[in-house]
C-alpha positions as CSV (number, residue, x, y, z in Angstrom):
1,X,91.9,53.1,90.1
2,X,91.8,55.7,92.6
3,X,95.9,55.7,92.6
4,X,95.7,55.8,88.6
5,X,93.3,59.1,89.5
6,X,95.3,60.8,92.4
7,X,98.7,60.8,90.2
8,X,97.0,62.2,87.0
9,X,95.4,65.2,89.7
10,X,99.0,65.2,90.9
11,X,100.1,65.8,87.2
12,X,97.9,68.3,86.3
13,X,98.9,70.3,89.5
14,X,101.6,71.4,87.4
15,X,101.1,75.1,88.7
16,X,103.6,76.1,92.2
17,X,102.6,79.4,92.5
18,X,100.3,82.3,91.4
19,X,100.7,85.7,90.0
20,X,98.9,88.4,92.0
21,X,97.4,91.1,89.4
22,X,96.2,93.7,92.3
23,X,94.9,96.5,90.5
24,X,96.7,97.2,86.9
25,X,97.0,100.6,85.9
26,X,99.5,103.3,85.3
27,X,102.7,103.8,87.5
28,X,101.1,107.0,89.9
29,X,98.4,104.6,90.3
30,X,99.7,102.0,91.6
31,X,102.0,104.2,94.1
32,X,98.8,106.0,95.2
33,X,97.1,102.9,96.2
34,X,100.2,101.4,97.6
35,X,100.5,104.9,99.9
36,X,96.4,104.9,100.6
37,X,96.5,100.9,101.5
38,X,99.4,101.4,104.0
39,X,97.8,104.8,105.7
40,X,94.2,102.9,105.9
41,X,96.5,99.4,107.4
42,X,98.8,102.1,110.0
43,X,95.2,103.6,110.9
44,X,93.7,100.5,111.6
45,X,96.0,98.6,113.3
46,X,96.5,101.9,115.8
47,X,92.6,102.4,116.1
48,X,92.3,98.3,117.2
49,X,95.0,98.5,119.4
50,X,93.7,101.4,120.9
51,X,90.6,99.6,121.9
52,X,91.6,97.0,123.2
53,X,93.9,99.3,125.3
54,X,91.1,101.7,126.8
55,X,89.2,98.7,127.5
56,X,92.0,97.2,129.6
57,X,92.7,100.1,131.0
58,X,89.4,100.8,132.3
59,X,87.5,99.3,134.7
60,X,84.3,101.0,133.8
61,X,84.7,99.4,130.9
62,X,85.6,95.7,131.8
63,X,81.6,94.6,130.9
64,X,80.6,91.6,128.3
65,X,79.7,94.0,125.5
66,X,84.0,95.6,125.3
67,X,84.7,92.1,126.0
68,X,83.3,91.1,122.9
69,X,84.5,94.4,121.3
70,X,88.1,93.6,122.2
71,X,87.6,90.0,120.6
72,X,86.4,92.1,117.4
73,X,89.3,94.3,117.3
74,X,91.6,91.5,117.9
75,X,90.1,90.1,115.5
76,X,90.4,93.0,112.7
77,X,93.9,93.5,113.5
78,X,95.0,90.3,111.9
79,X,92.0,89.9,109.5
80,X,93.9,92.7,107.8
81,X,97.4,91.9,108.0
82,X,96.9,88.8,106.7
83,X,96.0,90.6,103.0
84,X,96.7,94.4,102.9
85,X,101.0,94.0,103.5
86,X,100.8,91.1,101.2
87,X,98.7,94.1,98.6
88,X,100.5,96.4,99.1
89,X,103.5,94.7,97.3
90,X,101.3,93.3,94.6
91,X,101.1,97.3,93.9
92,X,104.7,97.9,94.7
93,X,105.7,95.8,92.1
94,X,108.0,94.0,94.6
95,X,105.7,90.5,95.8
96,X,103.0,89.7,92.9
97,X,104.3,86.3,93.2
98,X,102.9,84.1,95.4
99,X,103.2,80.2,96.2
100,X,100.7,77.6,96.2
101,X,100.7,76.8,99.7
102,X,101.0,80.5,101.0
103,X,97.9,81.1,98.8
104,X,96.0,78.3,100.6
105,X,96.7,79.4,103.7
106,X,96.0,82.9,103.1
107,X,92.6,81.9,101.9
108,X,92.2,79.8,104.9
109,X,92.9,82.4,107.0
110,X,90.5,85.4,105.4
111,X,87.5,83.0,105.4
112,X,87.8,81.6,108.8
113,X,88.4,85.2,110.0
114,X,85.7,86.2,108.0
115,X,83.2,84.0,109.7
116,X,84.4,84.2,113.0
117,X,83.8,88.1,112.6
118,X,80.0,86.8,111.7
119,X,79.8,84.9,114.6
120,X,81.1,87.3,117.2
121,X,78.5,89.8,115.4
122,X,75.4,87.9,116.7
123,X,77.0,87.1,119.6
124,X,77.3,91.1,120.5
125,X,73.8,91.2,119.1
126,X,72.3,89.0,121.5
127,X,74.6,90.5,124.0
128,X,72.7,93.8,123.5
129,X,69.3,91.8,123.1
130,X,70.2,90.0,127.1
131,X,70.8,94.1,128.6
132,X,68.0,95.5,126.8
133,X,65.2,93.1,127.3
134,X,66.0,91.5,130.5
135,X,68.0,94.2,132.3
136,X,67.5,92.8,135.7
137,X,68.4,89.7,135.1
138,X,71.6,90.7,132.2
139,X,74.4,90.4,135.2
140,X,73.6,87.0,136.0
141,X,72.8,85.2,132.8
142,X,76.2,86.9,130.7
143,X,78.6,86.4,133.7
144,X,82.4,86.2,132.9
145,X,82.3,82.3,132.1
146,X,79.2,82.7,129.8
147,X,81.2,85.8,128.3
148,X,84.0,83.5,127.7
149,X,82.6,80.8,126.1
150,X,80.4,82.8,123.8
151,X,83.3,84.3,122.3
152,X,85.6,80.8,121.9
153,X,82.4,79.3,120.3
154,X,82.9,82.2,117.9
155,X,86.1,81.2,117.1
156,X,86.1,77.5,116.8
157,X,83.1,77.9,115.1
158,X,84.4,80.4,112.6
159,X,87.7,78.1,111.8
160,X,85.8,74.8,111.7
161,X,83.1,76.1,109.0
162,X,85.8,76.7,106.6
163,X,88.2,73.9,107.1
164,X,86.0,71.3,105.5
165,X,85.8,73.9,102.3
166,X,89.0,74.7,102.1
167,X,90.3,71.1,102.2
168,X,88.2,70.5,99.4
169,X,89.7,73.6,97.2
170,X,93.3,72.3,98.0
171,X,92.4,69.2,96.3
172,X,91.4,71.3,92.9
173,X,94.3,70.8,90.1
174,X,95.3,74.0,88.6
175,X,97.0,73.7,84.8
176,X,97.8,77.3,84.4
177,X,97.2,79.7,83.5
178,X,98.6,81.2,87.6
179,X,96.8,84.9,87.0
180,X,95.0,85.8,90.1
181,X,93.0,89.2,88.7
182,X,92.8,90.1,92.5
183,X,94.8,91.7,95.4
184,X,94.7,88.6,97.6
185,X,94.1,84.9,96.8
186,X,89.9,84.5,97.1
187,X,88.4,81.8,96.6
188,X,86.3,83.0,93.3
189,X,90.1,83.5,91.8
190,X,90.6,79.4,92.5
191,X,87.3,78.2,91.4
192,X,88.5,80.4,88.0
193,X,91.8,79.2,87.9
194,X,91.1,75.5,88.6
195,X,91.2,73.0,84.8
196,X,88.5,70.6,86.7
197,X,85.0,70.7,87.6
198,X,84.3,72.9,90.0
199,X,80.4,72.5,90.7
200,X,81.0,70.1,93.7
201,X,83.3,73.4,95.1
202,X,80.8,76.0,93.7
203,X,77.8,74.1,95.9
204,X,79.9,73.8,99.1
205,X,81.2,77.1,98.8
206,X,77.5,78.5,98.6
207,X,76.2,76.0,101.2
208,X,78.8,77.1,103.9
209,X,78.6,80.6,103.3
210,X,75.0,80.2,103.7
211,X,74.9,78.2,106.9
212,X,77.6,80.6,108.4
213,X,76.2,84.3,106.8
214,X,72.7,83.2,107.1
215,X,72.7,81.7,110.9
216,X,74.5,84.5,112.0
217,X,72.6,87.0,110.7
218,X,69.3,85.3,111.5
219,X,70.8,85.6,115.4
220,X,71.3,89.5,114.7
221,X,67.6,90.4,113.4
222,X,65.7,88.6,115.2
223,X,67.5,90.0,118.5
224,X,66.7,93.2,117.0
225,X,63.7,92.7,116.2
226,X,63.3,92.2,120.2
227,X,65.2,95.0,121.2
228,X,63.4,97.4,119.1
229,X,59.8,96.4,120.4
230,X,61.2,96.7,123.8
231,X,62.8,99.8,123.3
232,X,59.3,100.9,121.6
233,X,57.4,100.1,125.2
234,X,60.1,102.6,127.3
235,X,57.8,105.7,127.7
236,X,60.1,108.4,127.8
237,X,62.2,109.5,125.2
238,X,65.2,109.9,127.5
239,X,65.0,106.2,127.7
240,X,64.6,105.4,124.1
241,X,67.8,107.5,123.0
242,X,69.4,105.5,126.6
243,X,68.8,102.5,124.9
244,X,69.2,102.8,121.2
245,X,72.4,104.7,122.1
246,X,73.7,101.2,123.2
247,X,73.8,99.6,120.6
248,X,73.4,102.0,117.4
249,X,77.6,101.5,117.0
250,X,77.0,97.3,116.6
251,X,73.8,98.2,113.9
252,X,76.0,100.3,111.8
253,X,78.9,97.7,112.1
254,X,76.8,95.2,111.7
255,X,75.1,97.0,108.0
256,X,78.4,97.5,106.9
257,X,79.4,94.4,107.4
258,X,76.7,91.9,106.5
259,X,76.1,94.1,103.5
260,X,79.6,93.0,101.7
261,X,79.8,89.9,103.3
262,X,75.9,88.7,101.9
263,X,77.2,90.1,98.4
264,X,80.7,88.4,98.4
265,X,79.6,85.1,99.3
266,X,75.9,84.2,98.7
267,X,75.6,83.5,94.6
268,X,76.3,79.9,93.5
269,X,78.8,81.2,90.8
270,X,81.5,84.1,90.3
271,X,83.5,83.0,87.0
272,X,82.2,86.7,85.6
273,X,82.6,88.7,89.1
274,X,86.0,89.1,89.9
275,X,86.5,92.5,89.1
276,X,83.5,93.9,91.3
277,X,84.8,91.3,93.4
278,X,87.7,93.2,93.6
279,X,86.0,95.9,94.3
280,X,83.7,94.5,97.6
281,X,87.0,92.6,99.1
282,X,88.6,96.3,99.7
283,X,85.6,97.8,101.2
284,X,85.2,94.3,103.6
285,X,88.9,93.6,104.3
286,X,90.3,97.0,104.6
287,X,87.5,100.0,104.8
288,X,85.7,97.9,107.5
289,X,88.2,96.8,109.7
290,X,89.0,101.0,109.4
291,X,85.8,102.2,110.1
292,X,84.8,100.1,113.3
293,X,87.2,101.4,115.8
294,X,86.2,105.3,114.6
295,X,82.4,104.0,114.8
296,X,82.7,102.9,118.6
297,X,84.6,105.9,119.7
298,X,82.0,108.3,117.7
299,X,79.2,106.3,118.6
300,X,79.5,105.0,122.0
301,X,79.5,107.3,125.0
302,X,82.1,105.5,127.7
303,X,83.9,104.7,125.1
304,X,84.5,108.4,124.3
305,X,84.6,109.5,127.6
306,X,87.6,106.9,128.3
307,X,89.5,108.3,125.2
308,X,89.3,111.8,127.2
309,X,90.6,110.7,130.5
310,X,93.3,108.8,128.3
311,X,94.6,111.7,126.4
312,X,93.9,114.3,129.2
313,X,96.0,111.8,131.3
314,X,98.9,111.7,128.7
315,X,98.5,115.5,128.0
316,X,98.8,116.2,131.7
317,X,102.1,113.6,132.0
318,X,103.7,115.7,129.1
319,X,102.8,118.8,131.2
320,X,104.8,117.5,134.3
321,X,107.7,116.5,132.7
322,X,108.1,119.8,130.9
323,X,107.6,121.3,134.1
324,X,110.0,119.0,135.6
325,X,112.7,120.3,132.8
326,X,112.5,123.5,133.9
């Protein structure tokens, strides 16, 4: 019996591939968002990098908090690439095809990514929560080893969460039609798309995103929620702006963030959603990953102060060799 019912799945699986619709519209349209995708990717792929570089390159900087920033712009850099190229054809007009397998894994990839990021959220949340409220003690309880295993239990945890999930959608038969209306394969567009019954998918999908947005989250408040009534107790005000300076970049990244996130993926059905869908899955896969490097910099005092010595540094190289020329 269970033979009989794996071949008919296999025979309804008669789609291969899927048809990404990105965003229809007129020609200009099209070629606008195609040139505004691959500015926001070239920005965000620079800003990342650039990170990760002043970090490296800077030993007042090589503390847990841009250890964990690093592993967030690491982590941006190919949460992007692994949609916005792949959009930026669907625009194009020159890769709306995509094939079954491809699709899978690019979903695979976007939601483990997507929790990791959640993960490594609290983690820099109770990061902040360890230097504000126990000061004296921070160094030895979020040494290098600590540090290190924090941020691989992000991402095992991340990439396990959605394995189970996404073995089960790769077992859903699709019939046609192969329209994605989306930029990227998500997994409302499958659920859509798939000629079974899809509750069993529907209740996992809501029950992972749950564990994974709502644990993760939990981790951020309530650290929060101890960091501000410790920050409340400091009795000057040099020492509140200190502290709150600290971490105001990670609360702003951290709204952003959780704001999409908790709209994309907590609702138990989206057969009527995709176009806001849509919508949300720019702002979290490509705005976001743009904004948080500009947000450090901006926010973050070291951080700025390293992008000086940087670019007086390379300013002052330029300097010498033009004098040199001479």
């Amino acid at each position: 019996m269970d033979v009989l019912a794996a071949t008919k799945i296999r025979n309804q699986t008669s789609v291969q591939e899927f048809i990404l619709l990105g965003f229809p519209g007129t020609w200009y349209f099209q070629m606008s968002l195609a040139v505004l995708f691959s500015v926001m990717y070239v920005l965000t792929i620079l800003g990342n990098v650039s990170i990760i570089a002043l970090v490296r390159t800077h030993p007042r900087l090589h503390t847990p908090m841009y250890f964990f920033l690093c592993n967030l712009s690491f982590l941006e850099i190919w949460y992007t690439t692994a949609c916005v190229p792949k959009a930026i054809g669907v625009m194009l007009g020159t890769s709306q095809t995509i094939s079954f397998a491809v699709c899978l894994l690019q979903l695979f990839f976007l939601l483990s990514m997507g929790a990791t990021e959640c993960f490594l959220l609290s983690v820099m949340a109770y990061d902040r929560y360890l230097a504000i409220c126990h000061p004296l003690r921070y160094s030895s309880l979020m040494n290098s080893t600590f540090c290190a295993q924090l941020a691989l239990a992000s991402w095992l945890c991340g990439f396990l969460a959605i394995s189970v999930l996404v073995s089960l959608i790769s077992r859903l038969p699709f019939c046609g039609p192969n329209v994605i209306n989306h930029f990227i394969c998500d997994i409302d567009s499958w659920i859509a798309l798939s000629c079974a019954d899809v509750h069993l998918v529907e209740l996992a999908t809501f029950i992972d995103s749950f564990i994974v947005v709502m644990v993760s989250c939990a981790i951020t408040v309530v650290s929060y929620i101890f960091i501000i009534s410790t920050i409340l107790r400091i009795p000057s005000a040099q020492g509140w702006q200190k502290a709150f300076s600290t971490c105001s970049a990670h609360l702003t990244v951290v709204t952003l963030w959780y704001g999409s996130a908790i709209f994309l993926f907590l609702k138990p059905s989206a057969q009527n959603s995709l176009d806001l869908n849509k919508t949300v899955n720019v702002f979290n896969t490509i705005v976001t990953p743009l904004l948080n490097p500009f947000i450090y910099t901006l926010r973050n005092k070291e951080v700025k102060e390293a992008f000086g010595k940087t670019v007086s540094g390379i300013l002052s190289g330029f300097r010498k060799v033009e004098m040199s020329s001479k």
